[in-house]
C-alpha atoms as an extended CHARMM CRD file, in Angstrom:
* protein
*
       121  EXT
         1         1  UNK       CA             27.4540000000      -21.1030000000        6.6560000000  PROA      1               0.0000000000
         2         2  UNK       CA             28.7100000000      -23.5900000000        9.5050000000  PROA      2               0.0000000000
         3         3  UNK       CA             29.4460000000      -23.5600000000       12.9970000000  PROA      3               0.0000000000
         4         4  UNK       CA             32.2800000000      -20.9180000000       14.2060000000  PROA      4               0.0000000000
         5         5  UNK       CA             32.4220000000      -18.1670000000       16.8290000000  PROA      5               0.0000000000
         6         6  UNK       CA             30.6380000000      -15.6610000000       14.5990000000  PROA      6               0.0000000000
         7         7  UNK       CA             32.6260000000      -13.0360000000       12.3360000000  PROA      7               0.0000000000
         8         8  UNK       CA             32.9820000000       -9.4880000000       12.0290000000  PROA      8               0.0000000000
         9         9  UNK       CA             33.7640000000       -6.6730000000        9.0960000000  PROA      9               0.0000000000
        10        10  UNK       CA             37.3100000000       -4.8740000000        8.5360000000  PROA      10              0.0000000000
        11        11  UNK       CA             38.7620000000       -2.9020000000        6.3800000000  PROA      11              0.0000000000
        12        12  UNK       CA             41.3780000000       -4.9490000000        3.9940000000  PROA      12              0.0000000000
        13        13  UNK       CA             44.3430000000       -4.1080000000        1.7090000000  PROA      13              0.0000000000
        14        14  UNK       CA             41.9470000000       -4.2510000000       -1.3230000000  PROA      14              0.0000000000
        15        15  UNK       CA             38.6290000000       -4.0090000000        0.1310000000  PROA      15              0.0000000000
        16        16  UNK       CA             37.6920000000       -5.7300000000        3.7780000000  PROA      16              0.0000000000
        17        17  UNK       CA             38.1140000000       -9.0410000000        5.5570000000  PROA      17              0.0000000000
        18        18  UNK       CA             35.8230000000      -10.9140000000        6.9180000000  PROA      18              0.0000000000
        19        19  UNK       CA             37.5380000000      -12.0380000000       10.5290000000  PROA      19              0.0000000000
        20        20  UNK       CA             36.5660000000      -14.8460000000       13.1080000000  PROA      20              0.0000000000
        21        21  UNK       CA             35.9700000000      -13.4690000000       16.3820000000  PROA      21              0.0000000000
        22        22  UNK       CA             37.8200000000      -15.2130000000       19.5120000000  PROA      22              0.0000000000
        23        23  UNK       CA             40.6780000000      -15.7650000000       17.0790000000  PROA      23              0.0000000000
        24        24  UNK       CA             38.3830000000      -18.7230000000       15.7610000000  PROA      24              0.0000000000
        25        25  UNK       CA             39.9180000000      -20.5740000000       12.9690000000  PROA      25              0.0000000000
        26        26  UNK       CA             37.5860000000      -21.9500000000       11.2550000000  PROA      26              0.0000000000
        27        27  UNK       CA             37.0530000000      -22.8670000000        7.3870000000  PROA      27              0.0000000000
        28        28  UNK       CA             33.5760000000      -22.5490000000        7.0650000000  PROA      28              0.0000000000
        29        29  UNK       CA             31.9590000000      -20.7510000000        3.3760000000  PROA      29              0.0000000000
        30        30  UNK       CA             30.6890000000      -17.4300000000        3.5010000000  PROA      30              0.0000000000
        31        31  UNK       CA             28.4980000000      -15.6320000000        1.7050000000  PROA      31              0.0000000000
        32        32  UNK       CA             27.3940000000      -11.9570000000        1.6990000000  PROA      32              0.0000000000
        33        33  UNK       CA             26.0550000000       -9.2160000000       -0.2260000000  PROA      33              0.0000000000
        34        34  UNK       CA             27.4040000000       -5.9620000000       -1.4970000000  PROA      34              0.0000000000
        35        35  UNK       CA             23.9180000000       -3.0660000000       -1.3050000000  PROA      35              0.0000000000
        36        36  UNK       CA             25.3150000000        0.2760000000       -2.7230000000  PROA      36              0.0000000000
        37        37  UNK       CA             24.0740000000        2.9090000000       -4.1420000000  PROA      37              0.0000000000
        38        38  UNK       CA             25.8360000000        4.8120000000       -7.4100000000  PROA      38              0.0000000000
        39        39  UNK       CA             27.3980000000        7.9660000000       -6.7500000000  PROA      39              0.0000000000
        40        40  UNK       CA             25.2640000000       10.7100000000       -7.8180000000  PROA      40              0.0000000000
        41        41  UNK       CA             22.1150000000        9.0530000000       -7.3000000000  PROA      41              0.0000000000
        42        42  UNK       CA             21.4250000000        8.0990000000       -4.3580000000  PROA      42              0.0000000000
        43        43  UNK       CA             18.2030000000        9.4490000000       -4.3740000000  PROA      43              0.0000000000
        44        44  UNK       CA             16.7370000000        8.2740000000       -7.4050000000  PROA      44              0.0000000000
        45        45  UNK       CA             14.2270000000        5.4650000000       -6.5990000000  PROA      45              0.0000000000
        46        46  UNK       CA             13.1240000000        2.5970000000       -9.2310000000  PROA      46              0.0000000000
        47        47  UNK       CA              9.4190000000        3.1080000000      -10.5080000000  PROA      47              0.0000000000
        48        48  UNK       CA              6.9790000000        1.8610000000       -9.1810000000  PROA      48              0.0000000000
        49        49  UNK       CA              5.4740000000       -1.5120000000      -10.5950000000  PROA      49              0.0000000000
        50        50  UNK       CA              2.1380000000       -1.4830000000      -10.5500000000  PROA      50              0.0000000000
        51        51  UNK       CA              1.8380000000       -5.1680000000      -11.0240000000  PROA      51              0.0000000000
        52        52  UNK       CA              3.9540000000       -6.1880000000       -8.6310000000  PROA      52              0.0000000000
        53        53  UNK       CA              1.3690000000       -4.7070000000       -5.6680000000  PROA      53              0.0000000000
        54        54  UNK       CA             -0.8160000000       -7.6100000000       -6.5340000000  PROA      54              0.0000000000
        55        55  UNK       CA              2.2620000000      -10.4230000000       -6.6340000000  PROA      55              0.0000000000
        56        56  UNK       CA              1.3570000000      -12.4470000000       -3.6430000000  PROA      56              0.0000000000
        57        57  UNK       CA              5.3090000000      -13.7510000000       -3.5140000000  PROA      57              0.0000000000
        58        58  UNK       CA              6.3770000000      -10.1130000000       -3.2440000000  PROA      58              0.0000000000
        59        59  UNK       CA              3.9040000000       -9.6490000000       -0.3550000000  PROA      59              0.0000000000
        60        60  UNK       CA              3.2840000000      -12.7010000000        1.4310000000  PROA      60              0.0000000000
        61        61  UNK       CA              0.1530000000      -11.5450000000        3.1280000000  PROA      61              0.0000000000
        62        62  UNK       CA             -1.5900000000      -11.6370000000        0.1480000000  PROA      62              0.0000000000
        63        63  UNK       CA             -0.9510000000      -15.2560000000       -0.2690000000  PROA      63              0.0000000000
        64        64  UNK       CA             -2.3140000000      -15.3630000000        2.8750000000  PROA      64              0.0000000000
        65        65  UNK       CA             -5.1880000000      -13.8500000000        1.7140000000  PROA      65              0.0000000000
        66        66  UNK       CA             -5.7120000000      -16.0540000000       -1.0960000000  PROA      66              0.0000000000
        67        67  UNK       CA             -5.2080000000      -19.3990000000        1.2830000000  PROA      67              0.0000000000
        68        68  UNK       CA             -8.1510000000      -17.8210000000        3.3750000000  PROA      68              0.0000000000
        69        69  UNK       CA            -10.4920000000      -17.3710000000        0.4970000000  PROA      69              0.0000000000
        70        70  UNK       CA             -9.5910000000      -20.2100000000       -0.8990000000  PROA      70              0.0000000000
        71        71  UNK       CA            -10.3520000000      -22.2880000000        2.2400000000  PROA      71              0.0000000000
        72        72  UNK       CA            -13.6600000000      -20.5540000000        2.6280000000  PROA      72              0.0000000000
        73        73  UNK       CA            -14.6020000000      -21.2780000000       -0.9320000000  PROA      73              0.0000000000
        74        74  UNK       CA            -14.2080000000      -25.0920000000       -0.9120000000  PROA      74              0.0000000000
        75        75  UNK       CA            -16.2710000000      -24.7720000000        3.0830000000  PROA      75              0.0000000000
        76        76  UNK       CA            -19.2380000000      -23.2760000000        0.6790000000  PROA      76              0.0000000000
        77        77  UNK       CA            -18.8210000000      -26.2470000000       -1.8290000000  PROA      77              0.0000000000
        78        78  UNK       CA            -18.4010000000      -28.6630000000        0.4780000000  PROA      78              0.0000000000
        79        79  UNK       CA            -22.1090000000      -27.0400000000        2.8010000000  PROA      79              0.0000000000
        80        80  UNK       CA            -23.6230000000      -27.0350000000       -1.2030000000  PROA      80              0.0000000000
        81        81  UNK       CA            -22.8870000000      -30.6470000000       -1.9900000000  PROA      81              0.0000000000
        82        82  UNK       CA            -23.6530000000      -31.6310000000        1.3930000000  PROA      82              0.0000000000
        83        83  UNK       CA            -27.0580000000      -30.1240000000        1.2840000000  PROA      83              0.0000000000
        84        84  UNK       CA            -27.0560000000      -31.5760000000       -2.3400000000  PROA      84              0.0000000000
        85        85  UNK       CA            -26.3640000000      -34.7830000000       -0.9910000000  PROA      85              0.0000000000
        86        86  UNK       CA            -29.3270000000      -34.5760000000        1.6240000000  PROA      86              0.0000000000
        87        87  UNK       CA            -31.8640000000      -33.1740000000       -1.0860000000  PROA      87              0.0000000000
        88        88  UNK       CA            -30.7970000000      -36.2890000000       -3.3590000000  PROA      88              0.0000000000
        89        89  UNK       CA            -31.2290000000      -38.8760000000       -0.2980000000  PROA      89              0.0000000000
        90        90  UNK       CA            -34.6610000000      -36.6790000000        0.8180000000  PROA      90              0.0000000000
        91        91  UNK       CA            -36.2060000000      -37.4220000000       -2.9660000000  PROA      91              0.0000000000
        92        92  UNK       CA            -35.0530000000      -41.1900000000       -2.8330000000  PROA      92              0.0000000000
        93        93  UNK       CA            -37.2040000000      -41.8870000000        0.1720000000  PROA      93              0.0000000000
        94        94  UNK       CA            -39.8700000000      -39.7990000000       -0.7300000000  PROA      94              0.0000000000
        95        95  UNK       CA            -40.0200000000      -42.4680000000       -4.3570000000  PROA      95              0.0000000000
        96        96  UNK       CA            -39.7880000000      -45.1280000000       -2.3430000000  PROA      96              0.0000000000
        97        97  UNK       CA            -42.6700000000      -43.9740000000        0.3290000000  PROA      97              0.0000000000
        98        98  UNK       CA            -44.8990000000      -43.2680000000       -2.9890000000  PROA      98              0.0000000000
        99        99  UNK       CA            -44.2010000000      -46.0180000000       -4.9550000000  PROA      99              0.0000000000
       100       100  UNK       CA            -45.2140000000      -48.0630000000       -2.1810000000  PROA      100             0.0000000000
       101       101  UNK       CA            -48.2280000000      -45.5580000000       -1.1000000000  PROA      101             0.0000000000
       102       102  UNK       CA            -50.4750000000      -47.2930000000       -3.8930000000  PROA      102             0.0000000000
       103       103  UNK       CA            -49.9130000000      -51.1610000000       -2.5700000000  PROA      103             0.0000000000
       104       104  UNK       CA            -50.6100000000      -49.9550000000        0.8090000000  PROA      104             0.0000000000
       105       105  UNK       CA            -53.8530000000      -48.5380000000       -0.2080000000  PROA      105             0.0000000000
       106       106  UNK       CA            -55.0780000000      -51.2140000000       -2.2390000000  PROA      106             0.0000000000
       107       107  UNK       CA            -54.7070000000      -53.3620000000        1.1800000000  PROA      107             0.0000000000
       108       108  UNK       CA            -56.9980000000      -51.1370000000        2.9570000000  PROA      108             0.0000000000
       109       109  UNK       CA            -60.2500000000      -52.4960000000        4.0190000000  PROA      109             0.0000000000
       110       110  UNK       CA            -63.3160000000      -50.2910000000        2.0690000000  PROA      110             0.0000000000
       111       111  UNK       CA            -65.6600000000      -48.5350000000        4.6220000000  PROA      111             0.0000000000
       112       112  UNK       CA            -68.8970000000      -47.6470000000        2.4930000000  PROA      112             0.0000000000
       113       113  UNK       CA            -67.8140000000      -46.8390000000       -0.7010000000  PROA      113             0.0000000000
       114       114  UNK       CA            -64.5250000000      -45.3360000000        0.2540000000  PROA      114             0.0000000000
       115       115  UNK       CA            -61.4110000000      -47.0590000000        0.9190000000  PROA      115             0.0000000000
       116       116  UNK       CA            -59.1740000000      -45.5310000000        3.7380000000  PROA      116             0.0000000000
       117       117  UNK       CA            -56.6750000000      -43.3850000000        2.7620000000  PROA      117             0.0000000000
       118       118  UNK       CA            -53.2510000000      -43.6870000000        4.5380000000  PROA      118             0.0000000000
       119       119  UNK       CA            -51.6890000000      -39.8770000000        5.5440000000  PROA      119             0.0000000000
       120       120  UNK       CA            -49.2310000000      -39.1280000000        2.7690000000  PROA      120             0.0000000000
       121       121  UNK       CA            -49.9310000000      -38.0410000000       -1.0260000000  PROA      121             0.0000000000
């Protein structure tokens, strides 16, 4: 982990060195990992998890997933109080228009026996 001229893999007195290339002589950590398999069964598999197919931080694109159907759930909230909104803003005007309807009538001039009747409810 640190700047040096890479490294490379040999086989030690006890086990294997880990060498600078270009004679590099640097003192910069390393760290690795030892994969092996036991002798005698090197084809035996773990069982499968079934859980673990679902575990979106085993396989990423079903976090993905999620994210999208997340996102698209809060756009179909967001359209429903939207619309809510309107609906709620619609009905406010529509009180005012007919709580002023009756005033409005009561100004108009009577033709016969009828008064005139302004469009609306």
């Amino acid at each position: 982990k640190g700047d040096c001229r890479g490294v490379y893999v040999q086989d030690g007195l006890s086990g294997f060195d880990v060498v600078e290339l270009q004679g590099g002589t640097s003192s910069v950590p390393l760290t690795y990992r030892v994969v092996a398999k036991r002798r005698g069964f090197e084809a035996k598999r773990l069982d499968v998890c079934e859980a673990a197919r679902t575990d979106s931080y085993l396989y990423p694109e079903l976090r993905e997933k999620e994210l999208q159907e997340d996102a698209a759930e809060r756009a179909k909230m967001e359209e429903r109080r939207v619309r809510q909104e309107d609906e709620r803003v619609r009905m406010a005007q529509e009180d005012v228009r007919m709580r002023e309807a009756p005033a409005a009538r009561e100004a108009l001039p009577e033709i016969g026996s009828r008064k005139l009747v302004a469009e609306g409810r």
